[in-house]
PARORO-620614 format. One record per residue (C-alpha): x, y, z; residue in three letters. Coordinates in steps of 0.25 Angstrom, whole numbers, padded with zeros to 4 digits, always signed. Layout:
N
XYZALA...
//
This chain:
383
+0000+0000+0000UNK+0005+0014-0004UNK+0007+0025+0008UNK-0005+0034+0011UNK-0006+0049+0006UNK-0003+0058+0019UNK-0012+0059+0029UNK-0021+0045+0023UNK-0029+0041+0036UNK-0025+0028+0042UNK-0035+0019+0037UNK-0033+0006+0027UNK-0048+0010+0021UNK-0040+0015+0010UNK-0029+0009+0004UNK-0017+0013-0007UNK-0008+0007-0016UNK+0002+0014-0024UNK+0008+0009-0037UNK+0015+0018-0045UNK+0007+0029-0047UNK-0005+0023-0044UNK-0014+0022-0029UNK-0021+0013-0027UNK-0034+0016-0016UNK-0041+0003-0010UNK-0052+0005-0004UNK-0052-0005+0009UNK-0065-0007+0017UNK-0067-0021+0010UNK-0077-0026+0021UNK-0084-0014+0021UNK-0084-0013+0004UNK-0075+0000+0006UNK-0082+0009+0010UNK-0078+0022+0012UNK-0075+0026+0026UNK-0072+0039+0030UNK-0057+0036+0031UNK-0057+0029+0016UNK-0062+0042+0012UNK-0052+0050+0018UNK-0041+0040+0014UNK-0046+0042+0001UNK-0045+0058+0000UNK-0031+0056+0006UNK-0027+0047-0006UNK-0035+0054-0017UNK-0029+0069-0011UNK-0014+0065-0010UNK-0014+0054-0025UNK-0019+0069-0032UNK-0007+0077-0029UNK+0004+0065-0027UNK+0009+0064-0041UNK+0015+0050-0040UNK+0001+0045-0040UNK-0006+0045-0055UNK-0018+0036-0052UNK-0030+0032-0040UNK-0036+0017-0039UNK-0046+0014-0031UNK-0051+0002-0027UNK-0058-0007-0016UNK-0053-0018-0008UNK-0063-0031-0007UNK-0075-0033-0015UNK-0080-0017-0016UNK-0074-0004-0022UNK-0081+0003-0012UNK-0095+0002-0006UNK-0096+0017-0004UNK-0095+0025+0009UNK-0096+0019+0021UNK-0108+0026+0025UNK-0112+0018+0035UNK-0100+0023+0043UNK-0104+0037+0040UNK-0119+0034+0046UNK-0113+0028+0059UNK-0105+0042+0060UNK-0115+0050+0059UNK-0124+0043+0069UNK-0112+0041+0077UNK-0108+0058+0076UNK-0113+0068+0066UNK-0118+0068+0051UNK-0105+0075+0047UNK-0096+0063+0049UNK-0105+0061+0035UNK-0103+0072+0030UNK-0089+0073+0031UNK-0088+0057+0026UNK-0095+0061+0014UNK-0088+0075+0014UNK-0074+0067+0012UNK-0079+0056+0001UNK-0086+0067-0006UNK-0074+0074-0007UNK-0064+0060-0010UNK-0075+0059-0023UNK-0073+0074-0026UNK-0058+0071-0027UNK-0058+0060-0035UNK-0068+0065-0045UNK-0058+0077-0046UNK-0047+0068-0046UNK-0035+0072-0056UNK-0029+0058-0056UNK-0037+0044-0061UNK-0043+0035-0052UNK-0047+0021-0056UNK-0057+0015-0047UNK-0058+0001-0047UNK-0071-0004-0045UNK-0073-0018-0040UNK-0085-0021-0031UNK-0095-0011-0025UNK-0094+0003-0029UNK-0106+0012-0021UNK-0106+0025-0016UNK-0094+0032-0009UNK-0087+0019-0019UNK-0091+0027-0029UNK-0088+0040-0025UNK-0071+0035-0026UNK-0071+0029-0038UNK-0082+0034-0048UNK-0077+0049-0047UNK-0064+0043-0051UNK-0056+0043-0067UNK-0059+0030-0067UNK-0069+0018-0061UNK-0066+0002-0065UNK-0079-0004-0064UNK-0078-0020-0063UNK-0088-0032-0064UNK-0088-0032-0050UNK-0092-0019-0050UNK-0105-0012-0042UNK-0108+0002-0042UNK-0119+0008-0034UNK-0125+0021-0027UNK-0133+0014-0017UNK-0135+0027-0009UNK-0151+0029-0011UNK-0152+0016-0006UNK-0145+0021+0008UNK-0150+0034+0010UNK-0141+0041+0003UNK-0139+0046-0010UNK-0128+0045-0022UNK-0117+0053-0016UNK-0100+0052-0017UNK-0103+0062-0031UNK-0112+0052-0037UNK-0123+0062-0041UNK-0110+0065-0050UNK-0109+0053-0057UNK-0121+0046-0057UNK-0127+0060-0063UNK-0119+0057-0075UNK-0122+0042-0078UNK-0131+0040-0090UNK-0144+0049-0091UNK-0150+0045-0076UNK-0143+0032-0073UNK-0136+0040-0061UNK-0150+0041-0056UNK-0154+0025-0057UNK-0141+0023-0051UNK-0140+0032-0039UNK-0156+0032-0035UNK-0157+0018-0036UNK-0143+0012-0031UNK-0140+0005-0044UNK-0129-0005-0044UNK-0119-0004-0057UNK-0108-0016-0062UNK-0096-0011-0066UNK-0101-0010-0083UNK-0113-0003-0078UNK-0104+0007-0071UNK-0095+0007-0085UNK-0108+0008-0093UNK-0113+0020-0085UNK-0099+0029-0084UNK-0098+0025-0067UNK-0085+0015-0072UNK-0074+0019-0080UNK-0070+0007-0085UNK-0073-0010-0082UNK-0063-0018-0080UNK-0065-0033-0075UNK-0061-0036-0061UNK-0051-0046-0065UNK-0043-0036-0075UNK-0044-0025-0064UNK-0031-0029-0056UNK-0023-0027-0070UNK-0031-0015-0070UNK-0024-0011-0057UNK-0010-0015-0061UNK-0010-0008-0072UNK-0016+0006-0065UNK-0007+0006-0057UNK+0006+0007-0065UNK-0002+0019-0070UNK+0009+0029-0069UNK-0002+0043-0076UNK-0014+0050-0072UNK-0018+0050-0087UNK-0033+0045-0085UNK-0032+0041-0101UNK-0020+0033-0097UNK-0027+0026-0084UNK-0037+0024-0092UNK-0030+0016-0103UNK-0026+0006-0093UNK-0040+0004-0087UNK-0044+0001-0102UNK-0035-0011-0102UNK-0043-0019-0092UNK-0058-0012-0095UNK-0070-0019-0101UNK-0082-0014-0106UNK-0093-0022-0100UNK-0107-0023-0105UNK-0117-0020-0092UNK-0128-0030-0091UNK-0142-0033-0094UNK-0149-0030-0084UNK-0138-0018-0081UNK-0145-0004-0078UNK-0140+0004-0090UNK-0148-0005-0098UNK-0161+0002-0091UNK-0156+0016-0095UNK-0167+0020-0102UNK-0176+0016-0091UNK-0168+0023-0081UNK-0166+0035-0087UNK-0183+0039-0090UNK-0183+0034-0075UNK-0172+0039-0068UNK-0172+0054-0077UNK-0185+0058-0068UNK-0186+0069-0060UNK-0188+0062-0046UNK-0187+0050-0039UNK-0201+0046-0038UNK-0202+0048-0054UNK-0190+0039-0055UNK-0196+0029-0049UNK-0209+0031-0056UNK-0203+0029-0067UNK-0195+0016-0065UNK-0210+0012-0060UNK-0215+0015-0073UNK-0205+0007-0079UNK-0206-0007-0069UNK-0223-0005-0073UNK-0218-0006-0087UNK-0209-0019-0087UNK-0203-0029-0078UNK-0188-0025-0075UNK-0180-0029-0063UNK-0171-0016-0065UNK-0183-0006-0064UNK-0190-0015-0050UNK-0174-0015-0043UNK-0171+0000-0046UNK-0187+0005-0041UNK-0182-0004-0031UNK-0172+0003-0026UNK-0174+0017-0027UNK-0188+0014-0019UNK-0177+0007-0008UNK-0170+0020-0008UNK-0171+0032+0002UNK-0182+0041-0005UNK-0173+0053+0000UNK-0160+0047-0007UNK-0168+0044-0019UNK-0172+0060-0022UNK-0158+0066-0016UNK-0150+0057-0025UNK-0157+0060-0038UNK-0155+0075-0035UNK-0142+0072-0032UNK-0138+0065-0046UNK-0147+0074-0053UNK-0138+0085-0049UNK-0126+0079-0050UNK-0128+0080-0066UNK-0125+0094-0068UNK-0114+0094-0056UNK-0100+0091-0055UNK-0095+0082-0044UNK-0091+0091-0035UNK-0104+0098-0034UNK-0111+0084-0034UNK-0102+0079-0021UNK-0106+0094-0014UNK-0120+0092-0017UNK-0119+0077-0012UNK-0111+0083+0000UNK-0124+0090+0004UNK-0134+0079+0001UNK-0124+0070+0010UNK-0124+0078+0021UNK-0138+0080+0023UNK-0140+0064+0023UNK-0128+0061+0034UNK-0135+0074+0043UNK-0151+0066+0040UNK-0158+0080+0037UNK-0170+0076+0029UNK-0169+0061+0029UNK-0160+0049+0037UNK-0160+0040+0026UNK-0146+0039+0024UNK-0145+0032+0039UNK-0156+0024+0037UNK-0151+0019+0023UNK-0139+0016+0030UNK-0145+0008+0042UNK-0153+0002+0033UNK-0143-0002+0022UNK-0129-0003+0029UNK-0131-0003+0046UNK-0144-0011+0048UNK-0144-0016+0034UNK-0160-0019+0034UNK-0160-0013+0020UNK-0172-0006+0024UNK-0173+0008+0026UNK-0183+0016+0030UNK-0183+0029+0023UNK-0186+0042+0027UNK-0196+0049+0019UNK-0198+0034+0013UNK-0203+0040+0002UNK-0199+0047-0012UNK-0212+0057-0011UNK-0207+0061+0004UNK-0194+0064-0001UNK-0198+0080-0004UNK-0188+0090-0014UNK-0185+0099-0002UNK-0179+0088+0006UNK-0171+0083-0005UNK-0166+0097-0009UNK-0162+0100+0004UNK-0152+0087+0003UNK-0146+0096-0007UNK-0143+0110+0002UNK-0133+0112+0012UNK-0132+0106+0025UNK-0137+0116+0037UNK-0125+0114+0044UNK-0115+0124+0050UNK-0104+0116+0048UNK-0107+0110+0035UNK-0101+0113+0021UNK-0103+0109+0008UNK-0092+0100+0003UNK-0081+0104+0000UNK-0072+0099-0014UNK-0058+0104-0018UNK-0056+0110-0030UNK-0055+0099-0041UNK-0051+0100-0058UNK-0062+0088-0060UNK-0075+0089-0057UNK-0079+0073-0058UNK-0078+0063-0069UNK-0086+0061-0082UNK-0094+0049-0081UNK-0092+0041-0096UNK-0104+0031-0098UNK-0102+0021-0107UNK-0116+0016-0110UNK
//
């Protein structure tokens, strides 16, 4: 393992190799699917700060250790936390993660993420703002937020707004998973590249001795495949999600989807009516605010927009949800939660605009991001 950057906290959450001009970031929480703790996300800011101005170091991989990228932020550390103390250990957990996916959407040399496994939420947040993301057979994306009491955060109203048409809505109302040819197909994945090829992939990377992404990307082609997505794969349903999934509300959304499972038999319209009726009703209406106006900002406005919506969830002002998606989904784990209002119709506009205002707070602050060249990555579909 190489030696740490100054002042890298004493944790093995994090782990670094060095080969040449290449690190080499593990992420280590396999029994917990690495998910972020607060010390990984500060192990990773460490890294990612110190590898930009050191210029014996041309190129970031990132990668998980076990059977997961990573499963996203360990959020059910940040609920004990705040239960245990005060809603801003939230917000400064989300505070530090949002800026780490700032600075790598910013970030002046390429990263290859690897993408074995699971990759949900803050998993996401590392990787998909990075040059470049290696999806896998083994591969499985999702924002499962909606499901918790959350909503699409870590920057995602920034990418999912720039899927295809309003598949960034299917996926981040409804949880969607993808495989590793949808994420390819939709523009989530840079590049495929079958597990058994990938540790030639990593061999190669890492006698990588340029920052030229052209470069880096010639050796990613080496290994790459294009895969075809499946049957039953969601992007064949494009036409069907986007006359659904384009309407104005969340009720109308899932009118139309209604309409459509009256009309035939399709296991794909049942599960995704399904899921966005599991959902919190709250989640539902503040995350398809969220992507909607993630479309015409950049990522820096969305992650400071995200900032605000975040903080109002950890504080609890107009709805508990996210603690009793959390109790539900990863403390107690009866999988049913009891939503507060319960229903879309009691979900009204003034409550989900003020989701989108400061916090009435004397000491709170909107988040704060560095100046940066970048101001995110261009998504490139390849449907």
């Amino acid at each position: 393992m190489a030696s740490l950057p100054p002042g890298f906290p004493d944790t093995d959450q994090v782990l670094v190799e060095a080969n040449g001009s290449t690190r080499t970031l593990i992420l280590n929480r396999p029994k917990q699917l690495n998910a972020l703790s607060s010390a990984m996300i500060m192990g990773l800011l460490r890294c990612f700060t110190a590898y930009e101005s050191d210029d014996r170091v041309k190129l970031l991989i990132m990668k998980g250790n076990g059977r997961a990228f990573c499963a996203g932020g360990d959020v059910a550390a940040v609920v004990r936390s705040i239960n245990n103390d005060s809603w801003k250990y939230g917000a400064d957990f989300f505070r530090n993660e949002f800026l780490l996916n700032y600075i790598i959407a910013s970030y002046s040399k390429p990263q290859v993420s690897l993408l074995t496994g699971i990759v949900m939420g803050g998993g996401a947040g590392v990787s998909l703002h990075g040059r470049f993301r290696v999806a896998t057979e083994n591969t499985v994306f999702a924002m499962p937020e909606t499901a918790l009491g959350l909503f699409p955060d870590i920057g995602a109203s920034y990418f999912l707004s720039r899927l295809p048409e309003f598949y960034g809505e299917y996926v981040g109302l409804a949880g969607a998973r993808l495989d590793g040819a949808e994420m390819l197909s939709c523009g989530l994945a840079t590049h495929f590249v079958p597990l058994n090829r990938l540790p030639l992939l990593e061999e190669s990377l890492k006698k990588v001795d340029t920052s030229d992404p052209f470069a880096v990307s010639g050796v990613i082609d080496q290994f790459a495949q294009q895969p075809s997505v499946k049957e039953n794969s969601s992007l064949n349903r494009l036409e069907i999600i986007n006359k659904c999934f384009s309407k104005r509300t969340v009720e109308e959304i899932i009118s139309a989807l209604e309409q459509e499972a009256s009309k035939m038999s399709d296991e794909w319209v049942a599960a995704t009516i399904q899921s966005l009726k599991k959902a919190s009703p709250t989640s539902l209406k503040i995350s398809l605010r969220s992507i909607r106006e993630g479309r015409t900002q950049n990522v820096g406005e969305c992650l400071r927009r995200e900032y605000r919506m975040v903080c109002h969830v950890m504080r609890g002002d107009f709805s508990r949800d996210f603690f009793e998606g959390c109790r539900a989904i990863l403390i107690d784990k009866d999988r049913n939660p009891k939503w507060m209002p319960p229903r879309l119709e009691e979900v009204h506009d003034d409550v989900v605009e003020k989701y989108f205002s400061k916090v009435d707070d004397p000491e709170w602050q909107d988040l704060i991001l560095p100046a940066r060249r970048s101001q995110g990555r261009i998504l490139a579909p390849k449907l």
